[in-house]
N, C-alpha and C positions, 0 to 999 in steps of 0.2 A: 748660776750667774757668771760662772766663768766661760761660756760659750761651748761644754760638752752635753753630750746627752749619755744616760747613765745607764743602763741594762741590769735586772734582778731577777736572776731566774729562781726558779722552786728549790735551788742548792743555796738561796742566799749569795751568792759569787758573782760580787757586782764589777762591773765591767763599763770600759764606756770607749765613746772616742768626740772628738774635737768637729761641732757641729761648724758651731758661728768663733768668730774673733771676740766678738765682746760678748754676748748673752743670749741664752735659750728665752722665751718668753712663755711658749704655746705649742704643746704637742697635741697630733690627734693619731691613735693606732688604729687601723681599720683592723673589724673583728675577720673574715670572710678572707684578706688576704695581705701578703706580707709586707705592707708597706705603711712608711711612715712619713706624718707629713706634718712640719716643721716651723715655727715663727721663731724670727730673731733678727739679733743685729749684728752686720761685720764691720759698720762703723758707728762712731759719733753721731747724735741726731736722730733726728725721725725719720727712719727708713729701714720700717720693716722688711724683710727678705723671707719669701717662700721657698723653704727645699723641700723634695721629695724624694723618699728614700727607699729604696729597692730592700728590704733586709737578707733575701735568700742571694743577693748576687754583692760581691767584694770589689773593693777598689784599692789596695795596697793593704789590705786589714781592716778597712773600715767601709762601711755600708753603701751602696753604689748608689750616687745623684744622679738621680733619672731627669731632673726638671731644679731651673732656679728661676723663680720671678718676683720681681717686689709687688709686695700688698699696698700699694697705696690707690686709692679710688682717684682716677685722674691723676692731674700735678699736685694733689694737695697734701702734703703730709698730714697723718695722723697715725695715732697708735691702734693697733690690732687689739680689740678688746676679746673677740672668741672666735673661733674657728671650725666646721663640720665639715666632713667628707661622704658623700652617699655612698650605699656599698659597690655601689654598680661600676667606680671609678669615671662617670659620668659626668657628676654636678661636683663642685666645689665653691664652698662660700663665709664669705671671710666677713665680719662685722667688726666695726671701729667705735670711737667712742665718740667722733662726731655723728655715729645716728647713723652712715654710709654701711650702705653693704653690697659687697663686690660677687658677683655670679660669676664662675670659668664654668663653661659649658662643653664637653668634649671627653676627652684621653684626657686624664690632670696628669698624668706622666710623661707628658709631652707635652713639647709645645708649639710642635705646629698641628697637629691633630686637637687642636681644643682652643675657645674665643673666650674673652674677659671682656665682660658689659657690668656696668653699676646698677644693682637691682633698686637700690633707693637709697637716698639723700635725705637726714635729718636733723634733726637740734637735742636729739637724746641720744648715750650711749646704748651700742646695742649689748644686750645682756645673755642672750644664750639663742643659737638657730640649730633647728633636728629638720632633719629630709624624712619624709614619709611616703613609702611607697605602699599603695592597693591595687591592686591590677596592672595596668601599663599607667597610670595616673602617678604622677608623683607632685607632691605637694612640698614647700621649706617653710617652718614655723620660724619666725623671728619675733622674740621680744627684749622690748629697749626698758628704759624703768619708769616708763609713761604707758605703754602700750603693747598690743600685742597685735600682728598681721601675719597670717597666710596667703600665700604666693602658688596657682598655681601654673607649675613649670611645665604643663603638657600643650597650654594654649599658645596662643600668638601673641606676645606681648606682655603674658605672662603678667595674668589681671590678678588682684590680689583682695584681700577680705579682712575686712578689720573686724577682731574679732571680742576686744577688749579695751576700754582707756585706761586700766593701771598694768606697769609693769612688775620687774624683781630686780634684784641684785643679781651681780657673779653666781654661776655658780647655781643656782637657785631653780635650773628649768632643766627638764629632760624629757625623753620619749618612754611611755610605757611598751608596757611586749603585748601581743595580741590578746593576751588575755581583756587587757584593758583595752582593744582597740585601735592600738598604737596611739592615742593620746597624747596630746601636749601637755606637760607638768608644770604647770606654773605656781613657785611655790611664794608669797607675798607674808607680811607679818601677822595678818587676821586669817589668812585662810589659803589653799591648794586648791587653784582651779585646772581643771580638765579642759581640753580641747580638742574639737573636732576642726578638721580643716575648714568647715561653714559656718560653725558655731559652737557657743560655749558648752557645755556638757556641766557636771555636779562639782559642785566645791566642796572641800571639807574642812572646818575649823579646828585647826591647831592653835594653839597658841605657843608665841614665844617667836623672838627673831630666827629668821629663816636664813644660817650660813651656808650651806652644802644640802642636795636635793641628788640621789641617786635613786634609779632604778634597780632591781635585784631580782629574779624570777618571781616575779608577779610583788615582791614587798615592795613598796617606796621608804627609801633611808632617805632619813631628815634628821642634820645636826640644828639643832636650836641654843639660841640663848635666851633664857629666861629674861622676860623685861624690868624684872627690879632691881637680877644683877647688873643687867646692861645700865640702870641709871644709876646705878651706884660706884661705878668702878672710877667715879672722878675721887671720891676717898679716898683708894689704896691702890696705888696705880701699879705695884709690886706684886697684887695680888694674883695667883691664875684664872685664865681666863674658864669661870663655869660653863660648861655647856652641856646637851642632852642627848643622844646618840636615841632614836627611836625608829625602828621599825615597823610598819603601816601594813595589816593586809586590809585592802581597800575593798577587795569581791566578798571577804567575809567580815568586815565593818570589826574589825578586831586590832590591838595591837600586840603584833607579835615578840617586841622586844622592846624593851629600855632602860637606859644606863646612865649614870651622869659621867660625862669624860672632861678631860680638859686638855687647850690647847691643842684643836683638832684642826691637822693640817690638811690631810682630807681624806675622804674614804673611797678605797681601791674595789673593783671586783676582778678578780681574777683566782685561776686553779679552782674555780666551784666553790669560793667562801667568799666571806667580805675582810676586807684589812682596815682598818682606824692607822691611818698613821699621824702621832703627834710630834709636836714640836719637840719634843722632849729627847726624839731618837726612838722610841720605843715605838712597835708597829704590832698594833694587837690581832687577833687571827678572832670573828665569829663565826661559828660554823654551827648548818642548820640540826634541829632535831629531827630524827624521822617521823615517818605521819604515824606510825603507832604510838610512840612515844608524846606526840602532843594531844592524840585522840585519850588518852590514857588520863592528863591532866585535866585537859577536860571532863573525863567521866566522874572524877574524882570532887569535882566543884558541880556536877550535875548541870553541865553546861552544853546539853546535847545539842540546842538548836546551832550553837557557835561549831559542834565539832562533827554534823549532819553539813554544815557548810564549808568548816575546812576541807572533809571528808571529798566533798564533790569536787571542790576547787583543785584537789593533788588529786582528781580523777582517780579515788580510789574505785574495783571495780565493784560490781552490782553485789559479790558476797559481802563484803566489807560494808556496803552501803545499810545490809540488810541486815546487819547484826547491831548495827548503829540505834536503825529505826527499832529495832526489835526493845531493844537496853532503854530506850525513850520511852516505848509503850510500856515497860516493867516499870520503870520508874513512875509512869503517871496513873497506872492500875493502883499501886500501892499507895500514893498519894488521893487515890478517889476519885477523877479525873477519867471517867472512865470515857468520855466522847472524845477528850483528848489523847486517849490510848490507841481505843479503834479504828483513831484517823493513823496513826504511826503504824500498828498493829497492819493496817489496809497493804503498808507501801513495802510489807515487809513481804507479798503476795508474789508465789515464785519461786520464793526461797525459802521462806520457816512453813514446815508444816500446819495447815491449816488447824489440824486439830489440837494442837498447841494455845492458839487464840479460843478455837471453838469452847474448848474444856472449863476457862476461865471465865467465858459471858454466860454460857449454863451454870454453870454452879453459882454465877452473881445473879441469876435471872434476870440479867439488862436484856430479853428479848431485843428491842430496839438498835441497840449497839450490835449485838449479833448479826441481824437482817440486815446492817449497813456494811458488815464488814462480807457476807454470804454474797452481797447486792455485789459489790466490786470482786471478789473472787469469779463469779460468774462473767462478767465482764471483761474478764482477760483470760475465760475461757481458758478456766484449769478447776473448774468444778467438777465431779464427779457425782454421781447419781444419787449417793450419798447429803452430797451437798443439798444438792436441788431438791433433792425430799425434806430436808431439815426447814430449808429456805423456804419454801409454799405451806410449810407447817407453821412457821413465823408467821408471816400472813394469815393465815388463818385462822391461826389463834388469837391475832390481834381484832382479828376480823375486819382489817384494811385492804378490802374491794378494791380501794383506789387503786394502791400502789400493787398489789398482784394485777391487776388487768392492765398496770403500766408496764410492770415486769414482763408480762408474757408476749406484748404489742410491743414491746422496745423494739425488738431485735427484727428491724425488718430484710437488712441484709444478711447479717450473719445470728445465728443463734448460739447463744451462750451459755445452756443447759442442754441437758437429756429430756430431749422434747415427752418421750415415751415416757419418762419416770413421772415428770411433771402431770402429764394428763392423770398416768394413777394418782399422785396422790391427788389432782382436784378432784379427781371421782371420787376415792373415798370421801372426801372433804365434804361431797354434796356441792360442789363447786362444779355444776353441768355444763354450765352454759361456757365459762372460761376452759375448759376443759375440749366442748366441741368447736370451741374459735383455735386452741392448737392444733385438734386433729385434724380441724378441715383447712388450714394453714396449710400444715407441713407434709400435708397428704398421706396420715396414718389414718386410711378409709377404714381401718377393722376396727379400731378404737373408735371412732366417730358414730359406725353401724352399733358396735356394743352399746353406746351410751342409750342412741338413741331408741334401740330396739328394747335393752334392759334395764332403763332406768327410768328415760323420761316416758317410754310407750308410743314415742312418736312414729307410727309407722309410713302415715304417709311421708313425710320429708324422709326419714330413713330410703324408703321407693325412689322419690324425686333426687334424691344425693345422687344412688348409683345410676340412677338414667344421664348424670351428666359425666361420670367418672369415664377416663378412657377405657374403649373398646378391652384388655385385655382384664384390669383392674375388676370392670364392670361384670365381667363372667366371674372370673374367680368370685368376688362378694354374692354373688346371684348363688351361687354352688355353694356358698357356707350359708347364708339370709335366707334362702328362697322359703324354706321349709314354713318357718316362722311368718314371713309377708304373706305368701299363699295362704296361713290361717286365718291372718285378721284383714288384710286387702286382696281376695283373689281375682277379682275383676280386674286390677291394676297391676299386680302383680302379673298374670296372665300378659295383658298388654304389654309389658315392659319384655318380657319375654320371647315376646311375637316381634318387637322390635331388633332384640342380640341376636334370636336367629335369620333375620331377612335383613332387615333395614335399619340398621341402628343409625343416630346420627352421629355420636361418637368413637364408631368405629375405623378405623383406617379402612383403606379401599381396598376389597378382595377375603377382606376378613370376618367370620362368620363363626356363632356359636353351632357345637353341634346339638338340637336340637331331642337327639335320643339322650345326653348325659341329664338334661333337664327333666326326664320321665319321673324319676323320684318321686320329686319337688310334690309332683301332685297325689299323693300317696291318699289322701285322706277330701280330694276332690276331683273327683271322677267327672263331673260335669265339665270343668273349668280343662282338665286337662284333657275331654275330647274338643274340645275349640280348639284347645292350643294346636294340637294334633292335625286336625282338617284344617286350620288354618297353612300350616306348615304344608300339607299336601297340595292346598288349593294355587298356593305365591311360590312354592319351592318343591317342583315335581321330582329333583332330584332328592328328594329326603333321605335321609340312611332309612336301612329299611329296618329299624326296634321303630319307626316311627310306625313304620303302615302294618305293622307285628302288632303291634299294640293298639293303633286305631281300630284295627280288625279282633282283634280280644274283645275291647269294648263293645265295639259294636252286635256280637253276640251274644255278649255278657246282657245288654237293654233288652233285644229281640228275645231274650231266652224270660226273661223275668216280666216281658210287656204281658197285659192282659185284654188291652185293645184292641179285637181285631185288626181294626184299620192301620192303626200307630203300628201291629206288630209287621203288618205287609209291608210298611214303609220302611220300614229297619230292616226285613229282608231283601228288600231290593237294594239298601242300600250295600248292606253287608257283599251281599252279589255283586254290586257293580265294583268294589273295593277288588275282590278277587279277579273279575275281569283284567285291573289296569293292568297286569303285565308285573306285577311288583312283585309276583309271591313265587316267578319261577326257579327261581334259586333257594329259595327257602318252602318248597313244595311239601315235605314232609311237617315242618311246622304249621304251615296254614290247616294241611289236613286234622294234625291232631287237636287244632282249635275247632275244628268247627267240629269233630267227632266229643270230645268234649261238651259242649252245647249243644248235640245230637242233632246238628242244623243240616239236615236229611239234602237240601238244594245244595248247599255248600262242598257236600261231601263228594257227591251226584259230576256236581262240575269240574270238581278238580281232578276226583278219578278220572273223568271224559278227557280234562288238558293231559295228562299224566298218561292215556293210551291205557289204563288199567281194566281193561273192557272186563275179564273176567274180576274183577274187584266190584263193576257194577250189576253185572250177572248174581254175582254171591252175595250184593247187597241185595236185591230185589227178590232172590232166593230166600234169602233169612227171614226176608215180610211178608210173606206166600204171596206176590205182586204177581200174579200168572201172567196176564196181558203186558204189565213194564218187562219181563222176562222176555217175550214175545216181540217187543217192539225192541230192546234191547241188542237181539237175535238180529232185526233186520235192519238196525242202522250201522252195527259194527262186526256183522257177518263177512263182508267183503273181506275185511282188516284181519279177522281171527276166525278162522270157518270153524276153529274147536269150538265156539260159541251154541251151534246148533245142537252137536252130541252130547255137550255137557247139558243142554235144555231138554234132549230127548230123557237122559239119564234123570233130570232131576222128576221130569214129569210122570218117570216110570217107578220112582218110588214115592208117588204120593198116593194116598189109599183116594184121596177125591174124584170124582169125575171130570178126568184133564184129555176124556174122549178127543173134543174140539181141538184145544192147543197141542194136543202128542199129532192130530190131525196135520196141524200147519206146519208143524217141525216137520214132522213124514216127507211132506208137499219139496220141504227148502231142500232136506238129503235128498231126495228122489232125484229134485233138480240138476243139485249140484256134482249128483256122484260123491255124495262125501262120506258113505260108512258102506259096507257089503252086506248085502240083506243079511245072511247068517247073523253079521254082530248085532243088528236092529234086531232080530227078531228074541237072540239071548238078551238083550238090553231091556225088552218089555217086557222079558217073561218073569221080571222084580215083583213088575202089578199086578195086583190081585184082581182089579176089576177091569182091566185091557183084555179084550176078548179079541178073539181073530179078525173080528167086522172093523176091528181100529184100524188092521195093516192091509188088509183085503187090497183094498184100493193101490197100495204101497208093492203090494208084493205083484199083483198081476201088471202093476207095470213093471214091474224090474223083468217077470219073465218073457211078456211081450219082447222087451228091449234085447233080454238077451237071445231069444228067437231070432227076433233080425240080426244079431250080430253075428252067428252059427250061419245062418242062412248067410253073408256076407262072409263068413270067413269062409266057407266051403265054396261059394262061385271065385274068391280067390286062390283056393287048393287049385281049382281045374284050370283057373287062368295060367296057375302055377307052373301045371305040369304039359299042358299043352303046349307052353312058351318053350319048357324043357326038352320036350319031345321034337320040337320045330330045330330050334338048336342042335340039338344033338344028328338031324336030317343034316343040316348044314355041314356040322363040323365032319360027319362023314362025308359027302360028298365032296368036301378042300379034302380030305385025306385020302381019294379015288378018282376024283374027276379031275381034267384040268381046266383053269379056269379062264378066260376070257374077260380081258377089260376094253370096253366097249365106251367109256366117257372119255365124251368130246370135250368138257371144260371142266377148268379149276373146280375144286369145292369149297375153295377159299375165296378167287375173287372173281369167279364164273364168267371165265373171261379163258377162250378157248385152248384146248391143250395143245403145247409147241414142247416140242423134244430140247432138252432134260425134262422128264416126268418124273414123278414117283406114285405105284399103285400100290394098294393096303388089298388086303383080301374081302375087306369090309367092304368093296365097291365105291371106295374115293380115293379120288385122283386127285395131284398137285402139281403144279409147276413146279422144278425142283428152286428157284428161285419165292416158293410161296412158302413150300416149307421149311424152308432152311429160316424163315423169318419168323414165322408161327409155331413150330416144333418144338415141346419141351424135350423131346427122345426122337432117336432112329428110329427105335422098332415101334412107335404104337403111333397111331394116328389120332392129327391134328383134332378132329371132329369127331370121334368114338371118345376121348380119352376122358373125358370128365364125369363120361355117365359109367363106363366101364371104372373109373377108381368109388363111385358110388357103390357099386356091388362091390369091390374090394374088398372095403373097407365094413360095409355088412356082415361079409363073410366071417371078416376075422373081429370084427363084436361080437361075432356068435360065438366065433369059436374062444374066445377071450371069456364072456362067460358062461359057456360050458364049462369052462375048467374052473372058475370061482364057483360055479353052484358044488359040482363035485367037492371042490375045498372045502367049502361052506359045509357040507351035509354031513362030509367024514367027521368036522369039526364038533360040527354039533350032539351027532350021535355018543362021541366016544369021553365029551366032556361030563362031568359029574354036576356045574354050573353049568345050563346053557344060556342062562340069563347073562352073567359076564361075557360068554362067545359074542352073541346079540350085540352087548355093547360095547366089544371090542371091534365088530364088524363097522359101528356106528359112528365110534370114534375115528377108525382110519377112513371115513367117508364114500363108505362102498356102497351105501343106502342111502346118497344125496336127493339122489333123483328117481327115488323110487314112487312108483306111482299102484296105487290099488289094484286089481284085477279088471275092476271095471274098468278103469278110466285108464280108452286106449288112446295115444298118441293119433290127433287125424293125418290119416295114409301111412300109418304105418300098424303091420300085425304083429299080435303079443303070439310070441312062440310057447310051447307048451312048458317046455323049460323055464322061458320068463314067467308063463302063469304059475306053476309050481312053485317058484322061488317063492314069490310075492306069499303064494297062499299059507305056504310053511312059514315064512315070519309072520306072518298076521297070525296065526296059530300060537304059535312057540310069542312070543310075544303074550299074547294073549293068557298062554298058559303060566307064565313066569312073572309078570305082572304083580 
């Protein structure tokens, strides 16, 4: 009242300085920043004066005045009844007791950066204004002691909302903190209403006169005066003034504190505690309890719902929360209470061990309780396999259909059990049908096939499932099922089959079962699995080949056991035509011992014939004394193998039968072909006992006719021999006595007359020496002799080349103790490549005596070591 303003820091060490001349009226300290902002008077009269005060910046000692303006709305005096500052330094707005209130809009520490307008004009005093910001919105609460209106400041003109017709007193209105929404407090004698900037919000009934109204992190502090003292103090008017000091938590509908005080001048927050300061001097300090210590009191009064909402309200975190919940459910189990347990029990999911609650609803056998608390564990998907077997056991021992086929159909996004534990236990349960809506849900095809294959017998839908399962699913289950479908469906199974390896429709493109891993399957249905088979061969020529292995088994496995003529001709042609296709050339040794097995004689016949085996068909028709198949055998693959013949003559000279005829035709083929020397024909028959000389008659008088004419032929060539020798050798005497004369007139290259440069040969041919200097391999030997004279050369020294192998040959062989190894070492370095029989001479050329000798001595020695 003396015009200072006074400073009290947390040392108690009060301090001040000299604001106004006459009186302070109305302080406001912004919390956000250091400034303070002032009502008072520096004279006489009604004229209030606004200062603002800078506190971090000095002006001789005392606080720097940023800004001086008088609060009066227009010319009209009146007194300042309350005062606000918004934190922004933005709004400022001053309320009087005639009802006026003054808006500065701008910098309030200035005053040319900020405008003063009259936000409204009235006939009630204004009683308390709070600035409320949410987003860029900013709204000013005013209430007089009639009414209450928000103003908001973000529009144009700045339209306002009436939001109430009773007001408060002094003192009486504040802003809550966001927990409440930033609210308007309006506190009146019957009740505290709330406010939103549009409209009224929840009231709450206190009673008792309403003198002071703070906010407090999240309490609302309210001094009251009881209304019986208030009517009574006209009695003792010496008396103190009663009043109530009470603490509001309003989110948890609780009161947190109350006290009767007196003489309350008003109550301070500041340093994180609340102050009572009274008239008396005395300034009392409340300071809060911690949230353990009021959860504590609460547990003690068994007041958990109050201390589940304190709890949340001081945001204690989720552990704290759940030991809360936990302590509520203990105390309502032991009370018997048990549906109001396993709802607390539920919330404590997360954090108390399940088997905690579990332990407690078994041994109370509340199955019900149990399956509600198992129902939400599952639910937030922290159940374990464990659970969900417990939980379908629930069910089913209630025998509540309903809610299991609601359980296992809830979860269509997310699943909240162990899909695979659940289908067991429905299967044991006998619960099929719920059991094949998970498998075929969640796409656990082997569970689904199980069920259906071993419990219900349903085999065709078991079939019709994997015909729809993707392409790789659909083989895999066929390779475990197949065995089982083929029993009881093999017509469709079959079909389903013929579809994974060709055309399936749920295959992707390009992709194909292999068709040999499927052979198995049909172990016990041979019919079903030749379809499969020829079907495979018929649509898919590239089959692996255990396909056309095994179609070809079969099919001599029928031909072997048919008894029908006609049916069994049909099965051999077909078997035949199988071997035809070209499939069995890489597996040639396999196809033969199939059909040698089945002793399928056609089969064998043919593939020896592809296979070039000619003496294997010789040796089979030999085995089954087939004279004539021997015979025709001889002359379709005699060309190919001429040992054919000999080996015919040999087999027919040691048969005791009469093989007169066929030793006849063989005779006929060697005779032809030159292919054995009578000598060895004639030891060859001499096996048979019933081969008389009138067999080879015919045989031998041609060989000797033949070799007549070749004697007679070799001998007119002796004389040609030596006549030619004899002429020669006239020749080369007379070049070595006489002199010779060349007498040709032209080239004997391009017959085109001789001109000097010549060259003459003694041979009687002339060149141009321009002819042969082009055509001459050599000087000395002429162009035109030369090719036929390196022919004789080159005879010469064959001869004389083996001359000297035979001599090696003979010394070799005499002096060896093996001459069977000499033989085959002469054989091996391929000195006998080109060796040809005695008879069979080279046409235009003669066998020398030498060449005949060699020949006849390894056909001997040969023969002898053998």
């Amino acid at each position: 009242m003396t015009g200072q303003i006074w400073f009290l820091p947390r040392s108690l060490q009060l301090t001040s300085f000299q604001a106004y001349k006459l009186r302070v009226t109305h302080l406001h300290q912004l919390k956000q920043h250091s400034i303070l902002v002032s009502v008072g008077e520096d004279e006489e009269g009604i004229n209030p004066v606004v200062k603002v005060w800078n506190l971090d910046k000095r002006d001789g000692g005392t606080p720097l005045c940023t800004r001086i303006f008088p609060a009066i709305p227009g010319n009209k005096p009146t007194v300042v009844s309350c005062i606000t500052v918004h934190e922004n330094l933005n709004f400022m707005a001053i309320g009087f007791t005639d009802g006026s209130v003054v808006l500065i809009k701008g910098d309030i520490t200035r005053d040319r950066h900020s405008k003063t307008m009259i936000l409204q004009e009235g006939n009630y005093p204004v009683t308390g204004m709070a600035f409320r910001q949410s987003g860029k919105t900013t709204h000013l609460f005013v209430v007089t002691t009639e009414n209450v209106r928000s103003y908001d400041l973000t529009q144009k003109d700045y339209p306002y909302t009436d939001l109430d017709n009773h007001g408060c007193g002094l003192r009486c209105s504040t802003l809550s903190d966001p927990s409440q929404d930033l609210q308007f407090v309006v506190a009146s004698n019957e009740c505290i209403y709330l406010y939103q900037p549009d409209e009224r919000g929840p009231c709450f009934a206190f009673e008792g006169q309403k003198m002071i109204v703070h906010w407090y992190r999240g309490y609302l502090v309210v001094v009251s005066k009881d209304r019986s003292d208030f009517a009574g103090r006209a009695s003792d008017v010496n008396a103190p003034d009663k009043q109530t000091l009470t603490i509001y938590d309003l989110g948890n509908k609780l009161i947190a504190f109350s006290c009767p005080v007196t003489d309350v001048v008003d109550v301070l927050v500041e340093w994180g505690s609340l102050y009572v300061l009274k008239q008396d001097g005395h300034l009392q300090a409340l300071h809060e309890k911690d949230t353990q210590t009021k959860l504590e009191m609460l547990f003690k009064k068994n007041l958990f719902v109050m201390a589940i909402s304190l709890a949340k309200s001081q945001h204690l975190d989720s552990d704290g929360l759940s030991e809360i919940f936990r302590q509520y459910g203990d105390h309502l189990y032991g009370k018997g209470d048990h549906d109001g347990a396993i709802q607390q029990y539920i919330r404590t999911i997360g954090k108390l061990e399940p088997s905690y609650v579990i332990r407690k609803f078994l041994d109370a056998q509340r199955i019900h309780n149990l399956t509600a608390y198992l129902q939400a564990l599952h639910l937030q998907s922290l159940a374990n396999a464990d659970h969900t077997t417990l939980l379908l056991n629930c069910y089913t021992k209630l025998k509540d259909s309903a809610h299991l086929e609601e359980f296992i159909k809830a979860s269509e996004g997310e699943v909240h059990f162990d899909v695979e534990i659940a289908i067991k236990v429905l299967r044991q349960a006998g619960y099929h049908s719920h059991a094949l809506y998970l498998a075929e849900k969640h796409a656990h095809h082997e569970w689904y096939l199980k069920i259906q294959l071993e419990d219900i017998k349903n085999f065709h839908e078991a079939l019709r499932y994997i015909g729809r399962l993707p392409f790789p699913q659909a083989e895999s289950n066929m390779k475990c099922y197949g065995k089982t479908l083929m029993l009881h469906v093999p017509n469709e199974t079959t079909q389903l089959l013929n579809n994974l390896c060709t055309s399936c429709p749920t295959q992707t493109e390009g992709s194909k079962c292999n068709p040999e891993e499927f052979i198995p399957i049909f172990a016990n249905n041979p019919c079903e699995l030749k379809k499969f088979l020829e079907h495979m061969t018929r649509v898919q020529s590239d089959s692996p080949q255990g396909v056309y292995d095994t179609l070809l088994e079969l099919r001599l496995q029928n031909w072997a056991h048919e008894k029908d003529l006609q049916m069994k001709k049909q099965l051999q042609d077909d078997a035949i035509s199988l071997l035809k296709s070209g499939r069995f050339k890489n597996v040639f040794d396999k196809a033969l011992v199939l059909c040698q097995m089945h002793n399928f004689q056609n089969g064998v016949l043919y593939l020896y014939e592809q296979g070039k085996l000619f003496q294997q068909i010789m040796h089979y028709h030999m085995q089954n004394d087939q004279y004539q198949e021997v015979i025709e055998a001889c002359e379709r693959y005699g060309e190919q193998e001429s040992c054919l013949w000999e080996q015919a003559l040999s087999y027919f000279a040691r048969k005791e039968d009469d093989c007169k005829e066929h030793i006849a035709t063989v005779l006929g083929h060697i005779e032809s072909r030159n292919l054995m020397p009578p000598l060895l024909v004639v030891q060859t028959l001499a096996h048979n006992s019933t081969a008389t000389l009138s067999v080879i008659r015919e045989y031998l008088i041609s060989k000797m006719q033949k070799l007549s004419q070749k004697t007679e032929e070799d001998e007119r060539t002796v004389r040609q021999y030596r006549e030619d020798t004899a002429r020669i050798r006239r020749e080369i005497q007379e070049l070595r006595t006489s002199p010779k004369i060349f007498q040709k007139t032209k080239c004997s290259i391009c017959s085109s007359g001789l001109e000097l440069p010549s060259v003459h040969f003694l041979c009687s041919h002339s060149f141009h020496q321009h002819c042969f200097d082009s055509y001459a391999d050599t000087e000395s030997e002429c162009p035109t002799c030369l090719p036929e004279n390196r022919k004789v050369l080159d005879m010469i020294r064959a001869q004389e080349e083996k001359k000297d192998l035979y001599e090696h040959f003979q010394h070799r062989l005499k002096c060896s103790s093996d001459g069977f190894n000499v033989i085959a070492d002469y054989f091996g370095r391929g000195v006998f490549n080109k060796l040809t029989l005695i008879t069979d001479t080279p046409a235009g050329k003669t066998v020398t005596p030498k060449d005949a000798g060699l020949q006849r001595d390894l056909l001997i020695n040969t023969k002898r070591y053998s």
